[in-house]
Each structure stands twice: as structure tokens, then as C-alpha cells.
N, C-alpha and C positions, 0 to 999 in steps of 0.2 A: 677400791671403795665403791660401791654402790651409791646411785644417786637416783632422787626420784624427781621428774620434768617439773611438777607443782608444788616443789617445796624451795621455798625461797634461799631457806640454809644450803640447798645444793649449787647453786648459782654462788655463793659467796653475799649473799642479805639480796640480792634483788632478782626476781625473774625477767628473762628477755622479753622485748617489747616488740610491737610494729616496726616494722625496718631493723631490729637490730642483726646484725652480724652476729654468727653464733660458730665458735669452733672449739667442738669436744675432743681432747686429747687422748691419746692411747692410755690403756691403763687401767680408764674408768668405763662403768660398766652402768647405763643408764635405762630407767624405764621412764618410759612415755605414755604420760596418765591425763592427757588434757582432751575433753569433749570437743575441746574447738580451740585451737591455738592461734594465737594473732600470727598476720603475716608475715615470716622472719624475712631478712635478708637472707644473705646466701647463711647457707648452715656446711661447715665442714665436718667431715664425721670422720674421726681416727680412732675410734671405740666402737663398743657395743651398745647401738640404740634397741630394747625392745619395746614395743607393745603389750602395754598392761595386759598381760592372758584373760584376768576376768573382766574387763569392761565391757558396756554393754554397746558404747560407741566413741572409738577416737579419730579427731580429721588434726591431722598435724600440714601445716601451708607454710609455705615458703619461694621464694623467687627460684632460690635454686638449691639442689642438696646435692653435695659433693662426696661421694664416700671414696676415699684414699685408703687407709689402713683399717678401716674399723670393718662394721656390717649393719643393716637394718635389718630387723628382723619383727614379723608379722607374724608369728605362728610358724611351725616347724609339722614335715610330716608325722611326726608320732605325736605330738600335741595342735592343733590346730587351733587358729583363732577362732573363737565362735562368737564374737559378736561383730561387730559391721564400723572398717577400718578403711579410713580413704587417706591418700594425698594428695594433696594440689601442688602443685608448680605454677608461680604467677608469668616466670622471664618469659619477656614478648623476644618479635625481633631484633626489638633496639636493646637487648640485654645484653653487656657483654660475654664473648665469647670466652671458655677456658680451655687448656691444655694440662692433663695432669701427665706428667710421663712414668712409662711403669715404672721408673726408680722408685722404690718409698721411702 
């Protein structure tokens, strides 16, 4: 099933907030259409996150983004993004540290 990051119905009625914890499960296949996203907590990615091909500017922020089975994905070489795509990472030093191991 496809999902879209600014529709509430994809979250199950509520979009993620400042601080929340966010972990997308294999299976689902997401795009990421938000101008400026609030700061998540960690975000685990076990899918496919992409970036809206035609936007004209998306900044997706988060403390930490973990991708285990999934991918992010920015534009591809035979399609490229062509408008202006950033992320932030907040974790300072005092963040905790993680160990994914390649088991998946």
C-alpha cells in the first residue's frame, strides 16, 4: 500500500509530532511531501521512504534516522530530484548510541 507523509489517513487519523518516534514497516511504500517536518524522534525505516519527485522543496528532520531493511530515496540516476531536498539530524553527543546488526 502506498502512503503519503501528509495525510493523516496514512498514519491511522493522526500525523507524527515533535519528538514522536516513528517506525515504518516493510511492505509499505511511503512518500515524503512535507516542506518542513517537525523534529521527529528517531525514525526507523524498514520500507521505502521517497521524496516527492515534483516538489519544489522538502526538509524532513529528525534526531536520528535508522534505515534497517527499507531505503530513502532522493531521486534516482535516471530520474533526478530537481528541486532542493535536505535533512537534518538533531542527536548531539549526549544521544544515545545504536547497534543495528546485519541480521535483518
Amino acid at each position: 500500500m502506498d502512503r503519503v507523509w501528509s495525510k493523516p489517513h496514512s498514519w491511522g487519523g493522526r500525523l507524527p509530532s515533535a519528538g514522536d518516534n516513528i517506525e515504518l514497516v516493510y511492505g509499505q511504500n511511503w512518500t515524503f511531501d512535507l516542506k518542513e517536518s517537525p523534529i521527529y524522534g528517531n525514525v526507523l525505516i524498514n520500507s521505502l521512504v521517497a521524496f516527492k519527485e515534483d516538489a519544489p522543496e522538502l526538509h524532513f528532520k529528525a534526531k536520528n534516522i535508522i534505515i534497517k531493511q527499507g531505503q530513502l530515496v532522493v531521486g534516482t540516476a535516471e530520474q533526478p530530484f530537481g528541486g532542493k531536498a535536505k535533512i537534518t539530524l538533531f542527536g548531539g553527543k549526549g544521544s544515545p548510541s545504536y547497534y543495528v546488526s546485519k541480521n535483518v
